[in-house]
C-alpha positions in Angstrom: -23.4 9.1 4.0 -22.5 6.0 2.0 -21.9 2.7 4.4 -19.7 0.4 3.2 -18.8 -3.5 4.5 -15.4 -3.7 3.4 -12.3 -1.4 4.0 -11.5 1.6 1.3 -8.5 2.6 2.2 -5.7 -0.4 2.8 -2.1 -0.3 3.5 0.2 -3.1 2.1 4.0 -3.4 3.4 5.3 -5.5 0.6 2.9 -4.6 -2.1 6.0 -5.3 -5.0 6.4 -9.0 -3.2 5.3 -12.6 -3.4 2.6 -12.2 -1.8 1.8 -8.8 -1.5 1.8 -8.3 -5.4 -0.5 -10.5 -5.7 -2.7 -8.7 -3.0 -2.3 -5.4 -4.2 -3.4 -6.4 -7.6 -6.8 -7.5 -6.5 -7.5 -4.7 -4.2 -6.5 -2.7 -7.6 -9.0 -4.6 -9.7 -11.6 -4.3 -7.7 -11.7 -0.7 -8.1 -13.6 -0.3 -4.5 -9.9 0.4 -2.4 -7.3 3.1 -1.9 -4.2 0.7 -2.1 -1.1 2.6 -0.1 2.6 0.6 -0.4 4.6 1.4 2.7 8.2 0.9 1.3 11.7 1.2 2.0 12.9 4.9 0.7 15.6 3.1 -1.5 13.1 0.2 -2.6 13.8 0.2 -6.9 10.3 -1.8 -6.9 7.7 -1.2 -9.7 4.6 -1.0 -8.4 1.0 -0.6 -10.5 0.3 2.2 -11.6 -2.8 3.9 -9.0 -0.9 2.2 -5.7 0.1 5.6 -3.4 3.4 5.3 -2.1 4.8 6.1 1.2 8.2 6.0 2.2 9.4 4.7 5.6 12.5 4.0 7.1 12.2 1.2 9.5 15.1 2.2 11.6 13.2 5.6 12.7 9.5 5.2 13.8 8.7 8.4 13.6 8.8 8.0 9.6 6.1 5.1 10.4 4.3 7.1 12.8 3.5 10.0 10.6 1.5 7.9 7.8 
């Protein structure tokens, strides 16, 4: 089993934003992370191409929950 000493799989809310874009493009580059953008359902944001998406709607928890 492989040990690693950093995290693979990371979860950005706000991956298309100031900060977050910036973020999600280094954890992109590095090619050592599964980058997942938690976003609004009716978020228009382009986000890079290998980012998973998952929808949320922050006004029912159970949308968050199941992630």
């Amino acid at each position: 089993m492989a040990s690693f000493n950093y995290s693979k799989d990371v979860a950005i809310v706000g991956a298309g934003g100031k900060s977050g874009s910036h973020m999600t493009k280094f954890l992109l580059d590095t090619r050592k992370h599964n980058v997942t953008a938690i976003t609004r359902a009716d978020s228009k944001t382009k986000l890079p191409q290998g980012v998973n998406v998952k929808q949320v709607d922050y006004n029912d928890p159970s949308t968050i929950s199941r992630l």
